[in-house]
N, C-alpha and C positions, 0 to 999 in steps of 0.2 A: 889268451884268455886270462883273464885276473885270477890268482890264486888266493885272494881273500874267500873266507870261508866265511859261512852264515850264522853267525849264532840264533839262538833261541827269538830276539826280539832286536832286528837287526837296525832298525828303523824307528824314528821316534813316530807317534800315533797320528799320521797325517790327517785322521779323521777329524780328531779332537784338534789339532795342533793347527791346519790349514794351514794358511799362506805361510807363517811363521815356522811352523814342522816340518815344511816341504822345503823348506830355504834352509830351515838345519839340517835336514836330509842331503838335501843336494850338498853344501859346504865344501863337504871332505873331499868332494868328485871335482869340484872346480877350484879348491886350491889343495890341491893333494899335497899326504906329508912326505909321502918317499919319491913324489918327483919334483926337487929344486929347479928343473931345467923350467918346468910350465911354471912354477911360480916367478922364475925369472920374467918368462914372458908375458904374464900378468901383470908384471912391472913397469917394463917396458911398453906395455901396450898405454896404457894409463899416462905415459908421462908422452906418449905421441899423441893421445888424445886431447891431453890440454894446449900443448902443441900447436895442432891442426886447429882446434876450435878457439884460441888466439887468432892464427890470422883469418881463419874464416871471417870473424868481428872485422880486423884490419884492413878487409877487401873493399866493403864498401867505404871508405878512407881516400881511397885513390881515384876511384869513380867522381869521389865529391871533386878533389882536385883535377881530375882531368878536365870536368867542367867546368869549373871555374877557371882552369887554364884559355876553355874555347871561347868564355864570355869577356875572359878580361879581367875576372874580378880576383885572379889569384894573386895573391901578393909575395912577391919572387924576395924579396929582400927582408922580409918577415921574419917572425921566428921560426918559419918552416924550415930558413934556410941552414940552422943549426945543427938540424939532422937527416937533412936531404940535400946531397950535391944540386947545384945550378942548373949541369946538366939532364938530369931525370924530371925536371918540372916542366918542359916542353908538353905539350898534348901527346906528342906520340909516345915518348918514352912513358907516361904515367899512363896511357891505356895498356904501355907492353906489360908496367909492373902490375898494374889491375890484372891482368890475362894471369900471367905468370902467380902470381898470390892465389888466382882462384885454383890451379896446376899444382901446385905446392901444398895447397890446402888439400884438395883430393888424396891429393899423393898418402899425406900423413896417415887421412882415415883410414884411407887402403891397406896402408903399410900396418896399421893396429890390427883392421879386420885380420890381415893373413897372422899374424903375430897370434893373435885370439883365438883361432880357428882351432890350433890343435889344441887349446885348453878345451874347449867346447866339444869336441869330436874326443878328449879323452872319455868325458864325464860318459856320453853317451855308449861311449864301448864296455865300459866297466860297469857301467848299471845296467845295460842290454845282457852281459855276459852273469853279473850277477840275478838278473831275473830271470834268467832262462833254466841256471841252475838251480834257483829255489823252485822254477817249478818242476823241476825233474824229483826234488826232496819230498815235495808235499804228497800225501796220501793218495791212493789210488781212492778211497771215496771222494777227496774233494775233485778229482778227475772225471771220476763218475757223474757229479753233479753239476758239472760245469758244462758250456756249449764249447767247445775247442774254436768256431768262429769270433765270440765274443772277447773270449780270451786273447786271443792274438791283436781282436783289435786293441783291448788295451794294451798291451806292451807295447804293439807299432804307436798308440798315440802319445803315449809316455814318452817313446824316446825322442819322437818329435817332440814334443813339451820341452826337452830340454835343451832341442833347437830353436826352438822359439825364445825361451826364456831367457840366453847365452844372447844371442842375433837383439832382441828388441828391448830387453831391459841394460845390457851391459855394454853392447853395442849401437844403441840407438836411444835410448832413453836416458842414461847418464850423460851420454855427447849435449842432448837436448838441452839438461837442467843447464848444464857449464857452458852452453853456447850462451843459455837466456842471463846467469852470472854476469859476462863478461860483456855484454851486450849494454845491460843496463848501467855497469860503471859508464863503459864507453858513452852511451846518451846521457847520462846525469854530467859527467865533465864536459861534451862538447853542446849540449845542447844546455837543458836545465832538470827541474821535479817532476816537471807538469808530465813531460813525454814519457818517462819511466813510471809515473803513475799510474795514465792512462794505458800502457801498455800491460803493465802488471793489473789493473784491472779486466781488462781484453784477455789477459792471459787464464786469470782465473777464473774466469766466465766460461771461455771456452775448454778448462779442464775439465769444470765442473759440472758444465753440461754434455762435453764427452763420455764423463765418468757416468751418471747415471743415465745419459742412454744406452751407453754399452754393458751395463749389468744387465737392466731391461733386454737385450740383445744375446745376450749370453744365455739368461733362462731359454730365450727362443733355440738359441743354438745348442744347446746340451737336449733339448727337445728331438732336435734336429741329429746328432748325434747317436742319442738313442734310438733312433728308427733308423740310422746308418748301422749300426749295430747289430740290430734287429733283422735285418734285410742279411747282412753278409753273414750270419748264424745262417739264417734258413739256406741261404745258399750253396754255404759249404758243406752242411747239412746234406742238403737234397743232391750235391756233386757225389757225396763221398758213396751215395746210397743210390748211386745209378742205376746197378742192373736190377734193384729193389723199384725202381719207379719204373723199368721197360718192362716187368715182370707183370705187373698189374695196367700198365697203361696210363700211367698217371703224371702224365708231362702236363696235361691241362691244371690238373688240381695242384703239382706243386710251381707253375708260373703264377695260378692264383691268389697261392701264399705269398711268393716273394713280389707280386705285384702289389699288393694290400701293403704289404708292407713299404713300398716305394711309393708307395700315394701317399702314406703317409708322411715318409721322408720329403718327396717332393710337397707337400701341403706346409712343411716347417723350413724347409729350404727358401721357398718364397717368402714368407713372414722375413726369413732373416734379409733377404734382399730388399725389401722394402720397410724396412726400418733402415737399412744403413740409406736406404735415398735420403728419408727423413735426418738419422744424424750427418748427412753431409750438407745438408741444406742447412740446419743451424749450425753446424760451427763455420757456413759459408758467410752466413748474417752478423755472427760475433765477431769474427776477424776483417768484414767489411767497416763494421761499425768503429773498431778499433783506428784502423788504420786510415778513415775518411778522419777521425778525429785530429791524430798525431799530423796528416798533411796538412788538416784545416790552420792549426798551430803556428805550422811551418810556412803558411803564406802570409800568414800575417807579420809574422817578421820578418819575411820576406819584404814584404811592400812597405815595412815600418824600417827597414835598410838595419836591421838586428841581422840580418845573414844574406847570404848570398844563395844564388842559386844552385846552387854543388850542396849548399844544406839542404835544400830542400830533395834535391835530389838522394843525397846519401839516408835522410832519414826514412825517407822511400824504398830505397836499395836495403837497409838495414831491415824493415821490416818484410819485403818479400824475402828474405831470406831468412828470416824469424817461421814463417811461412811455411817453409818447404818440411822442416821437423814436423811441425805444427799437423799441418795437413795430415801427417800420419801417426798419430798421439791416437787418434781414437782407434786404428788399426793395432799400433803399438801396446793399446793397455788390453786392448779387444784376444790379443792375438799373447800378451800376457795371464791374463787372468785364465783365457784355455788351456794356456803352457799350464798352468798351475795346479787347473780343475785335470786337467789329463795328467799330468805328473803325480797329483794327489793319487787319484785312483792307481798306480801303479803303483806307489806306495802304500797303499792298502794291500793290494796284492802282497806285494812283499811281506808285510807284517801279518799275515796268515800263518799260523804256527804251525809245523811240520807234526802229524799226527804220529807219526812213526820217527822217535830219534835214537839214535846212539847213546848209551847212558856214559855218563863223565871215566866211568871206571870201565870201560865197557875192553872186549879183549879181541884179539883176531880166532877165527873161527877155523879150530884145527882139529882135520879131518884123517884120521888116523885108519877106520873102519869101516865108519860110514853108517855104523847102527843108529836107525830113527827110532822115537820111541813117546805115545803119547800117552798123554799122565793126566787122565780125569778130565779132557779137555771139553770147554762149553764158551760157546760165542754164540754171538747175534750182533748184527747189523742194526736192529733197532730193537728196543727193549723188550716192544710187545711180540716179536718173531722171535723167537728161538732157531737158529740155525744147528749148532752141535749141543749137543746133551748128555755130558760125562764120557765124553769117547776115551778110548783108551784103547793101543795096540801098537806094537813093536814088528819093526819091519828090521830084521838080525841081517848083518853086515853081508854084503853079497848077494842077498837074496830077493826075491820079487812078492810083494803083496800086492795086491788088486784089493780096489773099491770100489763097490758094484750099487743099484740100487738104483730106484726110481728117481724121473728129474723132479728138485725142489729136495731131497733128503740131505744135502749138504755134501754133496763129493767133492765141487768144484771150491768149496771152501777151505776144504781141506791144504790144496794144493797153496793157497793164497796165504793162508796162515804159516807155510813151509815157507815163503818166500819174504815171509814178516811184513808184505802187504797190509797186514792188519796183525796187532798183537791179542791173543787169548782172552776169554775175561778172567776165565776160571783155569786153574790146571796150567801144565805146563807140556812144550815140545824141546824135546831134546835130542842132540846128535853128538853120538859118544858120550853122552853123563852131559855135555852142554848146554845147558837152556839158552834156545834161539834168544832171550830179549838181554844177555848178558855181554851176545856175539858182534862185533861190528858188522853191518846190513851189508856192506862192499863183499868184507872176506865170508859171509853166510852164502850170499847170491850168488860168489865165483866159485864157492864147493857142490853147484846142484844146477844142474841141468833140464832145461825145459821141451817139450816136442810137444804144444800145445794142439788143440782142435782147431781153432783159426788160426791159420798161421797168416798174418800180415808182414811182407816184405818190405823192406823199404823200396823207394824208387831208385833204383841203383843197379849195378849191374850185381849178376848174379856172384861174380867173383866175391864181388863186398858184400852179397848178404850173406854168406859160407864163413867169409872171412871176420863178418862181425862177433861170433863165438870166441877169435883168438885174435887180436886186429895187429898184430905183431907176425903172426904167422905168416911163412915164405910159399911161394905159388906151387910148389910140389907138395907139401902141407895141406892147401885148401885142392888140388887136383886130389890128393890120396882120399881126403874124407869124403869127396864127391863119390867115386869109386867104391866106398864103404857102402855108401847109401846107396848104393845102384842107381845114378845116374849121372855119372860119368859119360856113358857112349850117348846120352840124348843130350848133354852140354855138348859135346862137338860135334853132335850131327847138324848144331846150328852155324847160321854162317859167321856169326859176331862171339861163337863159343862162349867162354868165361867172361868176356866182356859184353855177353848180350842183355841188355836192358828189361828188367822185369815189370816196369809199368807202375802203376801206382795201386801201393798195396799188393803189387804181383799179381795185379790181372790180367797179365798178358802170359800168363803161367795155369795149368791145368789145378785142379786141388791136389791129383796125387802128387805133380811134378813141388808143385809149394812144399806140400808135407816132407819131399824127399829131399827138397833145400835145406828145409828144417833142422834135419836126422843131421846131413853135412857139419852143420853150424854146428850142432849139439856134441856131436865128434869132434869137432877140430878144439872144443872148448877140452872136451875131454875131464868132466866133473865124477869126483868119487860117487855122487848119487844124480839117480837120475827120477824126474816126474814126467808121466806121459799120461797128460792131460783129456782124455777123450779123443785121442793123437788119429784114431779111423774112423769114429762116429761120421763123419761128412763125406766117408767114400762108399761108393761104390764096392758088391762085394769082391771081384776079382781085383781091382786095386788094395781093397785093404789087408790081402793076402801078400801081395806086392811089397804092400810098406812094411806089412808084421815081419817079414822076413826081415827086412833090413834095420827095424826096432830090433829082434831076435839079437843082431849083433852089437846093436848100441849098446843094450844090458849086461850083455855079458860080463862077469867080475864086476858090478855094479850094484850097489843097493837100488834097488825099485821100487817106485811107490805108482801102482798104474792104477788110475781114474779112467773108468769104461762104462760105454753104455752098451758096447756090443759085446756080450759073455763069451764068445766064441775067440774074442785077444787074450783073457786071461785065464784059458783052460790050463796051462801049463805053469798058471802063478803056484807059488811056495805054500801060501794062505788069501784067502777070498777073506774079505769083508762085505758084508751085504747091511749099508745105510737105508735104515729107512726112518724119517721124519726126525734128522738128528740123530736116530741110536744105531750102535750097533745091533742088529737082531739075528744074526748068524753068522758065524764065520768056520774056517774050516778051508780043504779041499774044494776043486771041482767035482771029485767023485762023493765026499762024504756029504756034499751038501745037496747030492740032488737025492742023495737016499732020508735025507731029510724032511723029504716032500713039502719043505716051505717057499717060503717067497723067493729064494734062488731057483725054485726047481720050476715054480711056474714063469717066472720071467725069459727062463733055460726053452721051456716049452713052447711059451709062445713066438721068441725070436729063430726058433727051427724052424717053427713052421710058415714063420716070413720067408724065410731064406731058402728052404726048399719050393714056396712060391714061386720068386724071383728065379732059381735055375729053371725050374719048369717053365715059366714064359720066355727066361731067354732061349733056352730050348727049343722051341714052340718057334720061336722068330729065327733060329738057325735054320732052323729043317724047312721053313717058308722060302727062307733064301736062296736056301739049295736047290728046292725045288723047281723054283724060278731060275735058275741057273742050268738047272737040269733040262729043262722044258725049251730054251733056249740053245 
């Protein structure tokens, strides 16, 4: 992966800039300054190019001569003979050199494309490699606001765009110009004006009406595009959110989104298809019209004994071979100008400003203690929501505080602002006298530990989601932290053990079995502080006993910052914080704050008397059991 780093405005404004900004964009990627080897080949491809597209011109040359060798009319003692032995002017020998030219001509092009390839497949690796990593930098809001379907497609189009652009502009469209060059000397010296006239008229007719049907085309196809876009959000959408649609039954209602949206795709899909009939039909009519002209020319001097019949034929052979480019000019600029509009938009991408940066003086984040400590602190998401409102509270080195409070009071913010997810508006967080926005985000995030409420896995084996806490760590390391989190003996009760496959997002994992992946990772990272994000809210109560226990050991000698909905995790905290609507409104104790009799003591009351519910029916369904077992 490239280790260029991303500054602030890495990119010139492809928006403003277009084809021009995108071509300065791109530049650095296709003639890079720290690799001479690809500039070499850059070099080298360019001089095989004119090369190859000399004798392409010189092909039909030999054709003329062969014919006129079959009719009779080649004149062997001529000035031809002055640079063509005697020998090779027989018919046979001038078709083997025709064959052979056309063999040779291939060969060169070939020989540029591979020559090219790795200049083109550099550019793609290091912009692929640099987009991926500006979007790991950018803000967890603009992640929030974005479709992760959409997103991807633009990078996948991007980086095709710059296969496209590589392939048809520098591989195909510069060959074109320097074929059509070299061509027209060639027909201005052996024939006359008239035929490079009318050719260069044919030529520009057929650009020009290439070019504006293909803009025309283009609006259809970014139309087209859009609704491809459109369709692979909702899908990967409604993929990711499976057992949410089996849950409700709603397989009909989301095939009728992504079908809606494939009509429409399919309704812009067809548009572009029949337009390209229509532009292949006209540029079928301008290079008919052309080339009936330049033959017309050619018989007349023909039968006026101004040339022979090898002329007529070669200017024939010259122009189906003029042709062959030709014919894919509208594809070429079609398949251009996308390269550019898809390249563009990834360059936009890019030029999105990282909302959270490192400041130029900025320092490594050194963790001595581990005391947090918040200072008047007050944010919001959006101006008119207020999330925190002058918080302030110190969680002293080694020790556990709990934050308690109703959903919508700001717990889960809290956590996010610890991880510089988002910076303060007002006040400040500090670790050890440190204010987080002084601290480099790397060495902040590898001193603080997460055991979140969702825990989403990667699709990996379980070893590597253990192991991604410490990705250096040795396999007795990631077995020991397993073992810490008590689930050690259910990894090898499986048959694929630490290499068994957790699915996507680890659904193929229990919630408690996830959460106890979690704890692993958060161990093996081994961070002076820890956040334990609503870490049993989604269990079950004899599992969240299960996992409190093995939280129990993660904390230990650890600063604790616990975010709970269930009070019954952080009876044994140091100090309770109780948020309500942004503020702190009690803190303390589990015992002082139920003598309190405020909103800890009611919230206290009524999650008992949930939870003595819940025994009670499971109760109710044991003794059912037995019963029926008894009975039996």
């Amino acid at each position: 992966m490239s280790n260029k780093t991303i500054p602030n405005k890495p990119f010139v404004d492809a928006g403003r800039g277009g084809m021009k900004g995108t071509l300065i964009n791109l530049w650095p990627y296709m003639w890079p300054s720290d690799r001479p080897d690809l500039k070499r080949r850059v070099l080298y491809a360019a001089i095989l190019m004119v090369i190859g597209k000399a004798i392409t011109v010189l092909i039909p040359y030999f054709y003329k001569l062969a014919t006129d060798a079959l009719t009779g009319d080649l004149d062997v003692n001529g000035s031809i003979r002055d640079w063509l032995p005697y020998l090779l002017l027989t018919p046979v020998m001038l078709v083997v050199l025709y064959n052979i030219g056309r063999v040779v001509s291939v060969g060169f092009n070939q020989w540029r494309d591979a020559l090219f390839a790795s200049v083109g497949q550099h550019a793609v690796k290091e912009l692929s490699a640099i987009v991926f990593r500006h979007l790991h930098a950018l803000s967890l809001r603009y992640h929030l606001q974005r479709r992760t379907g959409g997103l991807t497609r633009v990078v996948e189009r991007g980086t095709k765009g710059i296969e496209a652009i590589v392939r048809f502009s520098i591989l195909s469209g510069l060959p074109t110009i320097l074929e059509f060059a070299f061509m027209a000397i060639v027909i201005w010296y052996w024939f006359d004006w008239r035929y490079v006239a009318v050719i260069s008229i044919m030529i520009w007719a057929y650009v020009w009406f290439t070019i504006r049907a293909s803009d025309w085309r283009i609006n259809i196809r970014r139309d087209m595009n859009d609704n491809d876009t459109e369709a692979n959000s909702k899908a990967i959408d409604s993929l990711l959110n499976f057992e949410t649609v089996k849950y409700f039954g709603n397989e009909g209602l989301e095939a009728n989104r992504f079908g809606q949206s494939m009509a429409r795709y399919e309704k812009a899909a067809t548009k572009v298809w029949t337009s390209l009939a229509w532009l292949n039909f006209g540029q079928t009519i301008i290079m008919g019209l052309g080339m009936a002209s330049c033959m017309l020319l050619s018989v007349y001097a023909v039968q006026a004994g101004e040339q022979t019949l090898g002329d007529f034929v070669m200017i024939n052979a010259l122009l189906m071979q003029l042709f062959v480019p030709l014919n894919f000019i509208g594809f070429i600029y079609r398949e251009i100008r996308q390269g550019f509009a898809d390249l563009e938009e990834m360059f936009k991408l890019l030029g999105v400003e990282q909302e959270i940066q490192d400041k130029p003086n900025s320092t490594e984040m050194k963790v001595s203690e581990g005391a947090i400590k918040f200072e008047d602190v007050s944010f919001h998401y959006d101006e008119d929501r207020k999330i925190l409102k002058n918080v302030s509270f110190d969680v002293p080195a080694g020790k556990t505080v709990a934050i308690v409070g109703p959903s919508g009071a700001g717990k889960s913010t809290v956590s996010r602002l610890m991880f510089r997810f988002y910076d303060v508006i007002e006040g400040a967080i500090r670790i050890d006298g440190q204010d987080l926005r002084d601290a480099k985000q790397k060495s902040l995030r590898d001193s603080i530990g997460m055991v979140p409420q969702d825990t989403v896995l990667f699709n990996e084996t379980i070893a590597y989601n253990i192991r991604y806490g410490r990705p250096d760590a040795t396999d007795a390391e990631v077995e020991q932290a397993a073992e810490m989190a008590q689930i050690g003996d259910f990894i090898r009760s499986l048959p694929q053990g630490f290499k068994t496959e957790v699915g996507e997002r680890g659904l193929k994992l229990s919630g408690g079995e996830k959460q106890r992946v979690a704890i692993a990772r958060t161990l093996l990272k081994a961070p002076p502080i820890l956040i334990l994000d609503e870490a049993t809210s989604a269990l079950d109560t004899q599992t969240e006993r299960e996992i409190q226990a093995a939280l129990d050991v993660v904390s230990q000698d650890r600063t604790t910052l616990v975010i709970a909905h269930r009070l019954s995790t952080v009876v044994s905290a140091d100090e309770i914080l109780v948020l309500q609507a942004g503020e702190v409104v009690e803190r303390g104790t589990h015992k002082s704050l139920l003598k309190q009799k405020g909103l800890y003591e009611k919230m206290w009351s009524r999650q008992r008397e949930a939870t003595e519910a819940e025994e009670k029916l499971r109760a109710v369904r044991e003794g059912d059991d037995l019963g029926i077992l008894t009975r039996k």
